[in-house]
KOLMARZA-932767 format. One record per residue: residue number from 1; x, y, z of N, C-alpha, C in turn. Coordinates in nm, 3 decimals. Each point is the difference from the previous one (the first is absolute). Layout:
<recs>
REC  nr    n.c1    n.c2    n.c3   ca.c1   ca.c2   ca.c3    c.c1    c.c2    c.c3
REC NUM       X       Y       Z       X       Y       Z       X       Y       Z
...
</recs>
This chain:
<recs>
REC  nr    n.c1    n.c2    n.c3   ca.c1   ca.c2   ca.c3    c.c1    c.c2    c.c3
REC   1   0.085  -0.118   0.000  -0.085   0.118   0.000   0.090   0.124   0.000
REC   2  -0.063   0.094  -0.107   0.099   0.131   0.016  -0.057   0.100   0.091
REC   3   0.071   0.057   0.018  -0.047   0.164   0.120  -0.050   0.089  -0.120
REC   4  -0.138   0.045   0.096  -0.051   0.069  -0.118   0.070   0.117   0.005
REC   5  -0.022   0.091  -0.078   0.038   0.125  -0.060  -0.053   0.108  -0.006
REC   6   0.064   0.103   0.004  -0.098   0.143  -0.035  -0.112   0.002  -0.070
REC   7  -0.122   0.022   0.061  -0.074   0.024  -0.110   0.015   0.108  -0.126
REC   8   0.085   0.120   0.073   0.031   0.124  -0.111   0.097  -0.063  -0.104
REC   9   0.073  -0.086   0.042   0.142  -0.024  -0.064  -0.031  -0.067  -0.131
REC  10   0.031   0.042  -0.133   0.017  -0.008  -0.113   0.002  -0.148  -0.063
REC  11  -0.039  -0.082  -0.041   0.022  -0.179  -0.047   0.060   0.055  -0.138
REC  12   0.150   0.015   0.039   0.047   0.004  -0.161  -0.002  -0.116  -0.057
REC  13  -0.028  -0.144   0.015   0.015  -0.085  -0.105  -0.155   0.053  -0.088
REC  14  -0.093   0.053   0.043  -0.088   0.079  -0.124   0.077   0.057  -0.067
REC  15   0.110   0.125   0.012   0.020   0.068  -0.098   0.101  -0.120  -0.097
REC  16   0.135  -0.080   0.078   0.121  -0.018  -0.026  -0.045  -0.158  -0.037
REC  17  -0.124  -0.065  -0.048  -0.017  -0.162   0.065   0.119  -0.113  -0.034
REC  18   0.113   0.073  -0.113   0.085  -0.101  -0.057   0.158   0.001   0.092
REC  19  -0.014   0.092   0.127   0.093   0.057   0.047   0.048  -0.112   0.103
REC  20   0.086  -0.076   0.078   0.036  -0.109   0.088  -0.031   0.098   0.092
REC  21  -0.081  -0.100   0.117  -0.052   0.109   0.137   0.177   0.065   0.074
REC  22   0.084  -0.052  -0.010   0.110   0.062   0.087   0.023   0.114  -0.097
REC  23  -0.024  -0.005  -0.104   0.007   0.134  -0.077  -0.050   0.134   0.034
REC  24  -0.142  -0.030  -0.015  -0.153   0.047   0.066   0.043   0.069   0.160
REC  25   0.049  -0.139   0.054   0.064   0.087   0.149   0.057   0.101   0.008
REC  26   0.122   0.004  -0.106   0.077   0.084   0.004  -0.031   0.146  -0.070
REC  27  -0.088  -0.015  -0.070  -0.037   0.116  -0.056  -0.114   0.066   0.089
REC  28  -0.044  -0.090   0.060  -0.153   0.081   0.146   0.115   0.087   0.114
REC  29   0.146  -0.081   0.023   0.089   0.103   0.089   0.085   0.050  -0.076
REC  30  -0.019   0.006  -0.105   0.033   0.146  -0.109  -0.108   0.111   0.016
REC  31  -0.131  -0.039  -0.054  -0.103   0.080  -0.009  -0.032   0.060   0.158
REC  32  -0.004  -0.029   0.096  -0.056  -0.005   0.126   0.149   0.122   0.054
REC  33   0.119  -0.039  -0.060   0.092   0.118   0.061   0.021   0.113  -0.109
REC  34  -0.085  -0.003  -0.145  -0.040   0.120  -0.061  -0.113   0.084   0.066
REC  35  -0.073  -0.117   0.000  -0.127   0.115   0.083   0.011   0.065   0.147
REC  36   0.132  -0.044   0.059   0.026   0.031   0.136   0.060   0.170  -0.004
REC  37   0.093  -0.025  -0.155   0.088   0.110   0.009  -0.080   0.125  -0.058
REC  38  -0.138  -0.040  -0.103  -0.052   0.076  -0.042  -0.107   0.085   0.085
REC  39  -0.084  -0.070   0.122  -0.030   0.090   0.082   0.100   0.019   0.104
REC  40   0.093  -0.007  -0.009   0.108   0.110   0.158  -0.016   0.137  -0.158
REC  41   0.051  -0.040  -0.117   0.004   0.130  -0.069  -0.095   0.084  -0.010
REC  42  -0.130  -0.069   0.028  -0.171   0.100  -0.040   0.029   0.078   0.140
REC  43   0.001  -0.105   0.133   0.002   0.049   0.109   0.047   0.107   0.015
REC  44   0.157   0.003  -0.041   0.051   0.123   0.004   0.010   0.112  -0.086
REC  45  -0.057   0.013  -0.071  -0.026   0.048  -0.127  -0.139   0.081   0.080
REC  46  -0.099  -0.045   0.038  -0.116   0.020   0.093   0.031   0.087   0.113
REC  47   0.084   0.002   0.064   0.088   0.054   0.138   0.042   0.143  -0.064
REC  48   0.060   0.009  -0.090   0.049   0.056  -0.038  -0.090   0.131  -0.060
REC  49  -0.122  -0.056  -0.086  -0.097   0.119  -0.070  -0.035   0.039   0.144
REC  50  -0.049  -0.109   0.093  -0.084   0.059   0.082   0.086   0.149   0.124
REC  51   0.121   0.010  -0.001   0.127   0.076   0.052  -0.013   0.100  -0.104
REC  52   0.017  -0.015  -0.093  -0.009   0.105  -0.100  -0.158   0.093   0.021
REC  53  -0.120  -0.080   0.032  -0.078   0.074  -0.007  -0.052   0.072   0.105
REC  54   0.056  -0.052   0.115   0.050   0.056   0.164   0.042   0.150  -0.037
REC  55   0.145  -0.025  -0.051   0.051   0.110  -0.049  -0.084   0.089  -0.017
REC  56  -0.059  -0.039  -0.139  -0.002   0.133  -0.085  -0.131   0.071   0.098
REC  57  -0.110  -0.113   0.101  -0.106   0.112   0.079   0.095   0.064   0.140
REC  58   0.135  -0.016   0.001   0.068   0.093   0.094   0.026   0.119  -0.011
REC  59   0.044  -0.011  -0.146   0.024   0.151  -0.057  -0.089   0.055   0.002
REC  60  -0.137  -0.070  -0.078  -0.129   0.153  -0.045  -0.033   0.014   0.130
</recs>
């Protein structure tokens, strides 16, 4: 019996089905540490407008 799984988490053998699952593995902790790095970047990217818009109601 396997441990189930995320329900959010992606079943790439839909997209990839000809792919060997250790493949598949390796590309979910590929994908999983793209999407990690891509929200720290929104995050801060977010931090950042929201400082900027601090700002600019200090001045007026």
């Amino acid at each position: 019996m396997t441990a189930p799984r995320d329900p959010h988490e992606i079943d790439l053998s839909l997209a990839f089905p000809s792919l060997p699952e250790d493949w598949r593995e390796e590309m979910r902790d590929f994908l999983d540490g793209y999407c990690e790095i891509a929200l720290q970047v929104f995050e801060r990217l977010e931090q950042e407008r929201l400082r900027s818009i601090d700002r600019s109601r200090q001045t007026s």
